[in-house]
C-alpha positions as CSV (number, residue, x, y, z in Angstrom):
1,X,99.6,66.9,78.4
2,X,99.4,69.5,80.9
3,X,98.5,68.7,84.6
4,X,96.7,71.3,86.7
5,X,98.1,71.7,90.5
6,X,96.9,73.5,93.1
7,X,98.5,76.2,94.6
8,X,99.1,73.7,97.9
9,X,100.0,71.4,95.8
10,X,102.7,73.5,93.8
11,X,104.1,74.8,97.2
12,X,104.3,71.3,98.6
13,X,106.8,70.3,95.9
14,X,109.0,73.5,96.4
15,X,111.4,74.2,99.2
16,X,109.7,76.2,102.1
17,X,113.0,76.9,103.4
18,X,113.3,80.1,101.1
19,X,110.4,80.9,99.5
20,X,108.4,84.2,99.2
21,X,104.4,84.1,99.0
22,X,102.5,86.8,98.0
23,X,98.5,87.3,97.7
24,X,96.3,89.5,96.5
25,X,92.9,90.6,95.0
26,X,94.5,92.3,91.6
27,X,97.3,92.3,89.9
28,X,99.2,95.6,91.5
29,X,98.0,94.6,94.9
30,X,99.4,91.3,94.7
31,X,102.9,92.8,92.9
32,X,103.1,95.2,95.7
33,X,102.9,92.3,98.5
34,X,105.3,91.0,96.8
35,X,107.9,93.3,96.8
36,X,107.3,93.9,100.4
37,X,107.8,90.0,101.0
38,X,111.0,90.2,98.6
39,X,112.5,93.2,101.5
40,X,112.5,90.6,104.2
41,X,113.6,87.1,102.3
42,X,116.5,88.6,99.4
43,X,119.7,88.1,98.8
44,X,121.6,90.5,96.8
45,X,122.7,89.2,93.0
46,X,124.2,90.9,90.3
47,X,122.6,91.2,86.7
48,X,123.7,90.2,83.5
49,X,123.9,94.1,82.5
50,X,126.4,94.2,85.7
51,X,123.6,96.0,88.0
52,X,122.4,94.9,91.5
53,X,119.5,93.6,92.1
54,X,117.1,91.8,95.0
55,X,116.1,88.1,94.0
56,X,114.6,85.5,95.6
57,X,112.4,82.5,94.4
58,X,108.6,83.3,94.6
59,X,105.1,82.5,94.0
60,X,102.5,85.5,93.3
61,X,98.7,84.7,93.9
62,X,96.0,86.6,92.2
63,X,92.4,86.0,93.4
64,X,90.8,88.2,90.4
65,X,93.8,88.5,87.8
66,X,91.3,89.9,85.4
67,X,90.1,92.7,87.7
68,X,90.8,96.4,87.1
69,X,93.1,97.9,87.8
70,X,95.6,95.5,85.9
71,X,98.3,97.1,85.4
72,X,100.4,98.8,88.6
73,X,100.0,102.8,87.8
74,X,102.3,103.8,90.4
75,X,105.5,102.4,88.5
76,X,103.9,104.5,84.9
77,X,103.8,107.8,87.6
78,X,107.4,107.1,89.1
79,X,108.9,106.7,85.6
80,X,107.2,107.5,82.8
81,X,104.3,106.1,80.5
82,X,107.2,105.4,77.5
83,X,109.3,103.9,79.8
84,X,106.6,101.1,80.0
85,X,106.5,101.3,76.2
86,X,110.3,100.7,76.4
87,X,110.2,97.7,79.1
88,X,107.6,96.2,77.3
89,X,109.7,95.9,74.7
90,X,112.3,94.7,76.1
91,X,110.5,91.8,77.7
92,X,108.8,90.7,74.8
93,X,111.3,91.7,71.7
94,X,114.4,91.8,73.4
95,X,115.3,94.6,72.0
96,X,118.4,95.5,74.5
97,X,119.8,91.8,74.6
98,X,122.6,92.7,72.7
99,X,123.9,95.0,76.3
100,X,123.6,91.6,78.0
101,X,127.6,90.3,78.8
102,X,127.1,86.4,79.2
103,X,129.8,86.1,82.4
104,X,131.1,83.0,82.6
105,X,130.1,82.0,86.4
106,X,126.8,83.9,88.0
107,X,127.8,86.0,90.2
108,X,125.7,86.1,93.4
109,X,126.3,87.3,97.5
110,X,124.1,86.8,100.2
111,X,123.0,89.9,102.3
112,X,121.5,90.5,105.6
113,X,117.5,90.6,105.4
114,X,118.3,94.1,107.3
115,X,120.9,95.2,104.6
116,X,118.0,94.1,102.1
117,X,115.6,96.3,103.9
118,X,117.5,99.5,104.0
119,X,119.2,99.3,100.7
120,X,115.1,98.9,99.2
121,X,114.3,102.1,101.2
122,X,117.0,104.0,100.4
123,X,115.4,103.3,96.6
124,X,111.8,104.1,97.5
């Protein structure tokens, strides 16, 4: 049986000491908080394909998630409408999971919230 928390209720239980909130109207609004929340709280990992990349644990609130627009168009202009296709994909088929090296220990170092900053507008 499935209990139903509320959002207080879910944040009570996790650590506040490192944990990145987001809120929004829609679906791209609240995604683009949160990547703005995600510069000032990351630390730097390294991905299972060998890649760096920003993590941190976080909670996303969506007032309307069925509102339009519900899908964030400015990632479709920056790359490209099949590289959603392709994403899509991946997330849901796995289709590229055979690229994935299973290391043996995770491999993560902690950065500076200002190295985290400059290294996401150095990508922007």
């Amino acid at each position: 049986m499935l209990t139903r928390f509320s959002f207080e209720q879910v944040l009570s239980k996790i650590s506040r000491d490192w944990l990145v909130v987001a809120r929004g109207r829609t679906l791209p609004e609240a995604w683009e908080r949160s990547l703005l929340a995600l510069a000032e709280e990351c630390i730097k990992v390294f991905t299972e394909y060998g890649e760096s990349s920003f993590d941190a644990p976080a909670v996303i609130v969506v007032k309307e998630p069925l509102a339009e627009p519900r899908v964030y168009l400015k990632g479709i202009v920056a790359g490209s409408l099949r590289g959603l296709f392709d994403y899509v994909a991946d997330v849901m088929d796995g289709v590229r999971d055979h690229l994935v090296e299973k290391p043996s220990t995770p491999t993560r170092s902690a950065c500076s919230r200002t190295s985290c900053r400059a290294a996401l507008q150095q990508i922007r």
